[in-house]
C-alpha positions in Angstrom: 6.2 13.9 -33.1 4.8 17.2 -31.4 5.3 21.0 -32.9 8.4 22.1 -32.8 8.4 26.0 -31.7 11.8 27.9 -31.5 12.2 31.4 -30.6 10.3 34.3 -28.8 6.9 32.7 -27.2 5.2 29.6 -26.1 6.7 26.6 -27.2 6.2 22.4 -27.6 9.6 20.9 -28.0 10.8 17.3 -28.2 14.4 16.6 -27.0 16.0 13.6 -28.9 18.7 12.7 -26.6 16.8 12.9 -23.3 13.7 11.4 -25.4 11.1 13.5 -23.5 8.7 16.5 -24.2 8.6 19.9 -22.4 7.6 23.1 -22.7 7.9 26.4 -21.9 6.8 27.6 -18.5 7.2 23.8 -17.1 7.9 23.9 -13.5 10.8 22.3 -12.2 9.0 19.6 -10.5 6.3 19.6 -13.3 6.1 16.3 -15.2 4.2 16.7 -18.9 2.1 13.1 -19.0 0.4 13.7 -22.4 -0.4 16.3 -25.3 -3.8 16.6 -27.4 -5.6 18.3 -29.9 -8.6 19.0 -31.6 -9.5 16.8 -34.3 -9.2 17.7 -37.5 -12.7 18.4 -38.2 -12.0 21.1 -36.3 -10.3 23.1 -39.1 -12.6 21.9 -41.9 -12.6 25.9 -43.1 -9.2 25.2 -44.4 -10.8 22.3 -46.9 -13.5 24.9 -48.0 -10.9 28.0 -48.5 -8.5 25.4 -50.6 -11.6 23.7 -52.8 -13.8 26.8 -53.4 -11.0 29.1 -55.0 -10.1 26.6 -57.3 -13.6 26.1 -58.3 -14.5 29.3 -58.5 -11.4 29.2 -61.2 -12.7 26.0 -63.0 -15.7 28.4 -63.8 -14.5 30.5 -66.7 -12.9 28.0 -68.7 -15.6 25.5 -68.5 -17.8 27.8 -70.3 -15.1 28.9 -72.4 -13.1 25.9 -73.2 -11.7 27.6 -76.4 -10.1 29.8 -74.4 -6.6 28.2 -72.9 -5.7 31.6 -71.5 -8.2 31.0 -69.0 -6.8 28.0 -67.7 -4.8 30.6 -65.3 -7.5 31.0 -63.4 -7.6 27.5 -61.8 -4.5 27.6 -60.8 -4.5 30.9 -59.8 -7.1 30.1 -57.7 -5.6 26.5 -56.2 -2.9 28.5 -55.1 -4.7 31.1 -53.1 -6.8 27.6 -51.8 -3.5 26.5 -50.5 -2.3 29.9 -48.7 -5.9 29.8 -46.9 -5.6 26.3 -45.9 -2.1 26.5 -44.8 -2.8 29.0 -42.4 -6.0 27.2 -40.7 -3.3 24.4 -41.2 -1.1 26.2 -38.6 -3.9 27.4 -36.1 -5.1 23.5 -35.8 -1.5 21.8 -35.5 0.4 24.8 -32.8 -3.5 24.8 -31.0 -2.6 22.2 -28.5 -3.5 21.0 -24.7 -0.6 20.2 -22.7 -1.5 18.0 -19.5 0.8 17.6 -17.0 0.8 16.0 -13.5 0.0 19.2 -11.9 -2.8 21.5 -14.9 -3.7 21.5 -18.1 -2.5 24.4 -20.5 -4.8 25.2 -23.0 -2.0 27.0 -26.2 -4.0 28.4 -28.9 -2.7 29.9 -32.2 -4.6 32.7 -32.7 -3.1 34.1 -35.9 0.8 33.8 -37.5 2.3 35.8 -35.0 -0.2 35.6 -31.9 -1.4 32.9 -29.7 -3.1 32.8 -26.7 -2.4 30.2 -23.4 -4.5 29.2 -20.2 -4.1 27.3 -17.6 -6.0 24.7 -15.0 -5.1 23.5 -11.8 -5.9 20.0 -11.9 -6.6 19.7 -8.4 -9.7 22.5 -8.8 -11.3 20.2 -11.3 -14.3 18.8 -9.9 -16.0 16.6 -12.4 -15.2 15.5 -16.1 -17.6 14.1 -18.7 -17.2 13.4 -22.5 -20.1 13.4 -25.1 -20.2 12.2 -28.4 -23.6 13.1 -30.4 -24.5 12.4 -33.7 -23.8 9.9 -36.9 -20.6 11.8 -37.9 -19.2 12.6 -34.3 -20.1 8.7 -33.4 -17.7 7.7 -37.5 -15.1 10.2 -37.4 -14.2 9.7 -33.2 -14.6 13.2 -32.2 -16.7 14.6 -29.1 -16.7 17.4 -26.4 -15.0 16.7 -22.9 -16.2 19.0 -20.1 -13.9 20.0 -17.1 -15.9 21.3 -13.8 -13.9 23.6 -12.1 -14.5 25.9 -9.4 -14.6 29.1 -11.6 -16.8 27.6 -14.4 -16.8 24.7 -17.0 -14.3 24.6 -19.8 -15.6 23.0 -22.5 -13.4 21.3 -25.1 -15.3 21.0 -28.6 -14.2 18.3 -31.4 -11.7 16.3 -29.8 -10.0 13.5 -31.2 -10.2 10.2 -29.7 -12.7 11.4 -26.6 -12.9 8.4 -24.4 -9.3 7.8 -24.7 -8.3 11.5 -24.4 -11.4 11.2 -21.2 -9.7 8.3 -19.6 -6.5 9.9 -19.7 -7.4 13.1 -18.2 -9.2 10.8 -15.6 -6.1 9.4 -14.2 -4.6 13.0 -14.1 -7.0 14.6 -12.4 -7.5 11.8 -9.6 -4.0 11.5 -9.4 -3.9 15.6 -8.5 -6.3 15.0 -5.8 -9.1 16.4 -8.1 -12.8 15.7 -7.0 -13.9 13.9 -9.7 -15.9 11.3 -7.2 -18.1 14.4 -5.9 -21.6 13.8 -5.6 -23.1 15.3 -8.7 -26.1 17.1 -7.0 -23.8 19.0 -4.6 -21.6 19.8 -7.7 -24.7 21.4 -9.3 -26.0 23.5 -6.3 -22.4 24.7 -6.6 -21.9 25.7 -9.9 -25.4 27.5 -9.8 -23.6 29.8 -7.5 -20.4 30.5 -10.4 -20.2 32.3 -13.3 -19.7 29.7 -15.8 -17.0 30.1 -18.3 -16.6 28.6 -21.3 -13.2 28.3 -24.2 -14.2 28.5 -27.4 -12.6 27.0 -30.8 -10.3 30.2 -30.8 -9.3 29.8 -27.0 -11.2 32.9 -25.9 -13.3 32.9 -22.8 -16.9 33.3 -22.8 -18.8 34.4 -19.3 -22.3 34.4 -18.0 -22.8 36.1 -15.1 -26.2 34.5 -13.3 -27.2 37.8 -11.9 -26.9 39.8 -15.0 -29.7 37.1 -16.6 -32.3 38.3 -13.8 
């Protein structure tokens, strides 16, 4: 089961009866294929902001065990842990990427009430590659997928499931009439001609104009 957004805004909705997903903005002749996300490595702040409240808590009464008062503080602070890791809670699960048979829509929940979308024509993709580096990227199954695309690269960090997620996209983007077959030395020569852009955890764009580095 996918979010489940109703109201003002982007939204991710699953419809029972006609046992499909779609979202806002879909195109009339738009077909969604498949929905991803970060793993959840990717909101590991939310495990530090819920453990280090509470021990910071523990503190006072360890030293001062006489002293039940201070068992307040513990719990004080395991609550404030769980109001900091609900909310990177939120931004992980309503931060989604919505492929469909014609782009990819990159939804980011930027705060409670703000959020952020962008989109990709499949079809100006012109080469994908995954990499997965490390011990714990290799045990937990998380990597970074690269799309080439005529503006730039976007550059998805801590996925889940990479090669599967990689495979998928694959399919997509052949199936859009993307060139993911291009030589990869032609595809160089050309992007040393682009600015290359790059989406960040948060969804916001980072750019590097060539020129400006001379």
């Amino acid at each position: 089961m996918f979010p489940v957004r109703c109201g003002t805004g982007e939204r991710l909705c699953y419809n029972i009866l006609m046992a499909k997903l779609s979202f806002s903005g879909q195109h009339a002749d738009e077909t969604l294929l498949f929905v991803f996300r970060r793993h959840i490595i990717a909101m590991r702040k939310g495990f530090y902001g819920l453990l280090i409240p509470f021990a910071i808590g523990s503190i006072p009464f360890l030293i001062w065990q006489d002293n039940v008062a201070l068992l307040w503080l513990p719990l004080i602070g395991f609550g404030v842990g769980v109001i900091l890791f609900l909310y990177q809670f939120m931004g992980w699960y309503f931060s989604v990427f919505i492929v469909t048979d014609q782009r990819i829509r990159q939804l980011t929940q930027n705060s409670i009430f703000g959020h952020s979308v962008i989109d990709v024509d499949l079809a100006k993709i012109q080469n994908i590659s995954y990499n997965i580096s490390g011990f714990w990227s290799d045990i937990l199954g998380y990597g970074t997928i690269v799309l080439q695309t005529i503006v730039g690269d976007m550059v998805i960090n801590k996925v889940a499931r990479p090669v599967e997620t990689y495979n998928k996209l694959s399919e997509a983007i052949h199936a859009a009439g993307g060139n993911v077959d291009q030589d990869p030395d032609q595809l160089s020569d050309q992007n040393a001609k682009k600015n290359q852009i790059k989406f960040d955890d948060k969804g916001s764009i980072q750019e590097e104009d060539d020129n400006a580095t001379k």
